[in-house]
N, C-alpha and C positions, 0 to 999 in steps of 0.2 A: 959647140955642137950640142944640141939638146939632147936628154939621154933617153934611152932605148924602151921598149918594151918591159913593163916589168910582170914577170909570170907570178900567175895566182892563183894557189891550191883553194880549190873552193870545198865545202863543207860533204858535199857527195863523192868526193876523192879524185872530181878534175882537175884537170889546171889548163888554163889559157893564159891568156897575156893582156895586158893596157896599156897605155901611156899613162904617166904619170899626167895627174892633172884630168882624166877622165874619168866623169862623175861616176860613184859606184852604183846607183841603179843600172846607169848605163854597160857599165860591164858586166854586172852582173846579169842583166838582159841578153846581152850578147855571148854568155857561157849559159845560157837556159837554166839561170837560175833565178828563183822567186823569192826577192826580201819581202817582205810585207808592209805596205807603207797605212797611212794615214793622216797626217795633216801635207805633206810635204813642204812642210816649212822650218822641222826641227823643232818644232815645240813637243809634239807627242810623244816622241821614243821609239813608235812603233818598227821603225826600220835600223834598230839597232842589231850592229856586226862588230864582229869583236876581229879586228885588224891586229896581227902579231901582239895578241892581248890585248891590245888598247880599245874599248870601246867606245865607234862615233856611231854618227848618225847618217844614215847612209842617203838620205833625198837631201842633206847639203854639205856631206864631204865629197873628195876627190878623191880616186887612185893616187899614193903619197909616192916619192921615191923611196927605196928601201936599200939600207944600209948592209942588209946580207942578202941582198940579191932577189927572195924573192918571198912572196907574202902571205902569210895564212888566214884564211877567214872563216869564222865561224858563226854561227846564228847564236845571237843573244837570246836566253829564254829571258821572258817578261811572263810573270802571271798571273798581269790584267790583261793580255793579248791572247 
């Protein structure tokens, strides 16, 4: 059984939900929220989000499964962006 929805507190104090495996621009599109992109191909940094601390890169990770349930995101400051 593939697993469920996982809900994600986003940086303006929502939360919605994704499947694991869905890109996080795209969820974050879909909670009306704006990461900042740039190359979209992970070289640049620009759409870095700090995922239950861990900072990717949001135009080529995925929504992950999460081992407490459910996941916190926050905007990486950069300040060259």
């Amino acid at each position: 059984m593939p697993p469920g929805p996982i809900p994600i507190h986003w940086p303006d104090g929502s939360c919605t939900s994704a499947q694991p495996g869905c890109p996080w621009l795209e969820a974050a599109q879909q909670a009306g929220m704006m990461i900042p992109t740039g190359c979209l191909g992970g070289s640049c940094g620009a759409c870095e989000i700090e995922v239950n601390g861990r900072v990717v890169r949001a135009c080529i990770a995925t929504v992950p499964s999460s081992r407490c349930g459910s996941l916190t995101v926050e905007l990486a400051t950069d300040p060259y962006w």
